[in-house]
N, C-alpha and C positions, 0 to 999 in steps of 0.2 A: 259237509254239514250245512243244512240252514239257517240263519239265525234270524231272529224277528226284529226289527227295528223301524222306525219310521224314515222317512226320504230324509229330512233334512237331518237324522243325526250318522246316516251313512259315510256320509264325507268326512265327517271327526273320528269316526270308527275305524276310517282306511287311513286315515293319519295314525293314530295311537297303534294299529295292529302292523303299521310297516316297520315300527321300532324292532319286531320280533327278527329281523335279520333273516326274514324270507321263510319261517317256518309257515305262514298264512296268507292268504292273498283274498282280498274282498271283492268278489267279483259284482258287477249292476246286473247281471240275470237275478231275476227273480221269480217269486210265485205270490199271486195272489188269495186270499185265505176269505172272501167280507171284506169284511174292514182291516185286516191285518197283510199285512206284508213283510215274505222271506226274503233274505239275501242271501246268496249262493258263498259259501267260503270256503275255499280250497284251504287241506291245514294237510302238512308235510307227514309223511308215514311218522309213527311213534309220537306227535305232540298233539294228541286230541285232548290228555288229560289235561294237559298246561295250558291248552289256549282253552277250552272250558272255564278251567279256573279263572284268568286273565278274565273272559266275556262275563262273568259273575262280579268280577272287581267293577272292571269297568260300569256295571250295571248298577252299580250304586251309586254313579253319578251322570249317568244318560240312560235313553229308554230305550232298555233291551228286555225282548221278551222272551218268547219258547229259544231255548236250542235242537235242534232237531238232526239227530244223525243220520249220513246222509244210509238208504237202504237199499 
């Protein structure tokens, strides 16, 4: 999955999403969009609903943008 976020709130992203006990991994590959930028996030077979959900939460209190599955 890709998920949109800016540089400096990646680093508090990969802190809160390491609580998941290994279901996800925020990797620094990215893709550039303009002005937008993806981050690559590795999410374990079967927990894409949950850490969606989780990235929504979170999103309400840092700037997260598109989720983009990965094709």
């Amino acid at each position: 999955m890709w998920v949109e976020a800016p540089d400096d709130a990646i680093h508090l992203l990969d802190g809160i999403l390491s609580a998941t006990d290994g279901l996800v991994n925020v990797r620094r590959e990215y893709i550039n969009e303009g002005n937008r930028k993806l981050f690559k996030v590795y999410i374990a077979p079967g927990a894409s609903d949950e850490i969606c959900t989780l990235l929504r939460v979170i999103g309400r209190y840092m700037p997260i943008g598109e989720l983009r599955p990965e094709q």
